[in-house]
N, C-alpha and C positions, 0 to 999 in steps of 0.2 A: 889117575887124576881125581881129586878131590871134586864132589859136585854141592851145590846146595839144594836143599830139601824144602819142600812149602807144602804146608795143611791147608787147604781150604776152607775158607766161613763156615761153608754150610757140609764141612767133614764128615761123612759117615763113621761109628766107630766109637761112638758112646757110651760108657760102660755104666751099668745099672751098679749097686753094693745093696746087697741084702739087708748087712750092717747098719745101714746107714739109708732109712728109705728116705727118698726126696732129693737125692742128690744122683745128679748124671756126670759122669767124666769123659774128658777126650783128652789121652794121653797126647801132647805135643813133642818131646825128649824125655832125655835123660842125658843134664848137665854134667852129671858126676855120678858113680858107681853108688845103684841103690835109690839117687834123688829123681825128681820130677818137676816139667812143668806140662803142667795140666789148668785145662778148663775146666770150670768147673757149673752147670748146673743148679740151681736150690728151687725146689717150687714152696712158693709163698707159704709159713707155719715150720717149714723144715727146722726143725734142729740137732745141730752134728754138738754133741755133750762134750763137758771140758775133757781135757785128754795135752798131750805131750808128744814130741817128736825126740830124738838126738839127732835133729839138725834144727839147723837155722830154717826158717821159713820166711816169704814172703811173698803179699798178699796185694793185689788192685782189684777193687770194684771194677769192673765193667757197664754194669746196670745193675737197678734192683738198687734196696737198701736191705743191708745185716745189721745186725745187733752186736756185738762182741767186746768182751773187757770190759762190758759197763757204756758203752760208746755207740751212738748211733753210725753205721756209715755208709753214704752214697756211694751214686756212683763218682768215680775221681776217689774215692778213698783210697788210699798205702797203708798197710803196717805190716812192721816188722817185726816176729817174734824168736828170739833168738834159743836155742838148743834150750831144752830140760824146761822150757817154761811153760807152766800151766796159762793154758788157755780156752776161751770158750766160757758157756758154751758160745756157739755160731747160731744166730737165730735169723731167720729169713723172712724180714716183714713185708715184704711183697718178691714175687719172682727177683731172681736175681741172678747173675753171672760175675766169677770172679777167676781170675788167671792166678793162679800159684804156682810160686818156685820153691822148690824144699834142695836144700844142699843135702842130702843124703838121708839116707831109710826112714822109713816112716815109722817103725818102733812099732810097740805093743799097740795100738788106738785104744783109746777109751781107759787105761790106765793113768795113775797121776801118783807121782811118787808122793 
Protein backbone atom coordinates (compact mmCIF):
# COMPACT_ATOMS: atom_id res chain seq x y z
CA UNK A 1 0.00 0.00 0.00
CA UNK A 2 0.94 3.27 -1.11
CA UNK A 3 1.37 5.86 2.02
CA UNK A 4 1.82 9.64 1.83
CA UNK A 5 4.94 11.29 3.10
CA UNK A 6 4.94 15.04 5.17
CA UNK A 7 8.19 17.20 5.95
CA UNK A 8 7.69 19.32 8.58
CA UNK A 9 8.13 23.33 8.85
CA UNK A 10 10.62 23.20 11.12
CA UNK A 11 12.47 19.73 9.27
CA UNK A 12 15.78 18.96 10.35
CA UNK A 13 18.09 18.12 7.40
CA UNK A 14 19.48 21.35 5.91
CA UNK A 15 22.21 21.07 3.68
CA UNK A 16 24.93 23.61 3.81
CA UNK A 17 26.90 23.87 -0.38
CA UNK A 18 30.35 25.09 0.09
CA UNK A 19 29.71 26.29 -3.60
CA UNK A 20 27.49 28.45 -2.92
CA UNK A 21 27.92 30.03 0.74
CA UNK A 22 24.67 31.64 2.05
CA UNK A 23 22.40 29.28 0.82
CA UNK A 24 20.81 26.34 3.04
CA UNK A 25 18.64 23.38 1.43
CA UNK A 26 16.06 20.85 2.53
CA UNK A 27 15.44 18.36 0.10
CA UNK A 28 11.50 17.73 -0.10
CA UNK A 29 11.43 14.98 -3.29
CA UNK A 30 12.28 14.07 -6.26
CA UNK A 31 9.59 14.59 -8.86
CA UNK A 32 11.28 12.85 -11.68
CA UNK A 33 14.76 11.03 -12.05
CA UNK A 34 17.78 13.49 -11.18
CA UNK A 35 15.02 16.75 -10.49
CA UNK A 36 14.15 18.37 -6.99
CA UNK A 37 11.98 20.16 -4.92
CA UNK A 38 13.65 21.76 -2.43
CA UNK A 39 13.62 24.65 0.03
CA UNK A 40 15.58 26.86 -0.12
CA UNK A 41 17.53 29.25 2.42
CA UNK A 42 19.54 32.76 1.31
CA UNK A 43 20.85 34.87 4.09
CA UNK A 44 20.63 38.59 3.20
CA UNK A 45 23.89 39.66 0.42
CA UNK A 46 23.87 35.88 -0.74
CA UNK A 47 24.50 35.58 -4.43
CA UNK A 48 23.97 32.18 -6.34
CA UNK A 49 25.93 33.59 -10.01
CA UNK A 50 24.25 33.29 -13.46
CA UNK A 51 24.48 29.54 -14.50
CA UNK A 52 22.06 26.96 -16.40
CA UNK A 53 20.12 23.79 -15.71
CA UNK A 54 18.91 21.06 -18.66
CA UNK A 55 15.64 21.12 -17.01
CA UNK A 56 12.94 23.26 -16.59
CA UNK A 57 12.79 25.04 -13.35
CA UNK A 58 10.56 26.66 -11.18
CA UNK A 59 10.61 29.08 -8.68
CA UNK A 60 7.98 30.86 -5.47
CA UNK A 61 9.24 33.32 -3.02
CA UNK A 62 8.25 32.30 0.28
CA UNK A 63 9.58 35.39 2.13
CA UNK A 64 12.43 37.66 1.57
CA UNK A 65 12.95 39.65 -1.48
CA UNK A 66 15.63 38.29 -4.57
CA UNK A 67 16.91 40.23 -7.27
CA UNK A 68 16.99 38.06 -10.49
CA UNK A 69 16.78 38.68 -14.47
CA UNK A 70 16.85 42.26 -13.86
CA UNK A 71 13.58 41.95 -11.48
CA UNK A 72 12.88 42.73 -8.16
CA UNK A 73 10.85 39.78 -6.25
CA UNK A 74 8.83 39.22 -3.19
CA UNK A 75 7.49 37.32 -1.53
CA UNK A 76 4.37 35.82 -3.77
CA UNK A 77 6.81 35.99 -6.68
CA UNK A 78 6.69 32.78 -9.62
CA UNK A 79 9.00 32.41 -12.42
CA UNK A 80 9.68 30.15 -14.64
CA UNK A 81 12.79 29.42 -16.29
CA UNK A 82 12.73 26.89 -18.73
CA UNK A 83 15.89 24.22 -19.81
CA UNK A 84 19.32 25.79 -21.22
CA UNK A 85 18.34 29.32 -20.04
CA UNK A 86 20.70 31.60 -18.67
CA UNK A 87 19.83 32.89 -15.47
CA UNK A 88 20.76 34.86 -12.37
CA UNK A 89 22.62 35.95 -10.98
CA UNK A 90 20.01 35.27 -7.73
CA UNK A 91 20.66 38.18 -5.30
CA UNK A 92 19.17 38.12 -1.82
CA UNK A 93 18.23 41.56 -0.52
CA UNK A 94 17.12 40.76 2.74
CA UNK A 95 16.89 36.95 4.14
CA UNK A 96 14.81 35.00 2.06
CA UNK A 97 13.18 31.61 1.38
CA UNK A 98 12.17 30.10 -1.94
CA UNK A 99 10.62 26.58 -2.89
CA UNK A 100 12.01 25.17 -6.14
CA UNK A 101 10.91 22.59 -8.53
CA UNK A 102 13.63 21.48 -11.26
CA UNK A 103 12.31 18.83 -13.74
CA UNK A 104 15.43 16.95 -13.94
CA UNK A 105 19.41 17.36 -13.22
CA UNK A 106 20.78 20.17 -12.18
CA UNK A 107 23.68 20.13 -14.83
CA UNK A 108 27.26 21.56 -14.53
CA UNK A 109 26.16 25.00 -11.98
CA UNK A 110 27.99 27.95 -12.51
CA UNK A 111 28.54 27.13 -16.38
CA UNK A 112 26.58 29.03 -19.12
CA UNK A 113 26.85 28.08 -22.56
Amino acid sequence: MTRQSFTDRAAAGWLTLDALPGVALLPLAQPVPDGSIHRARLAEGTVIPVHTHPADEYVYVISGTVETGGRRCEAGSFWITPRDTRQGPHVALTKAELLTIRLGAMGPFGETP
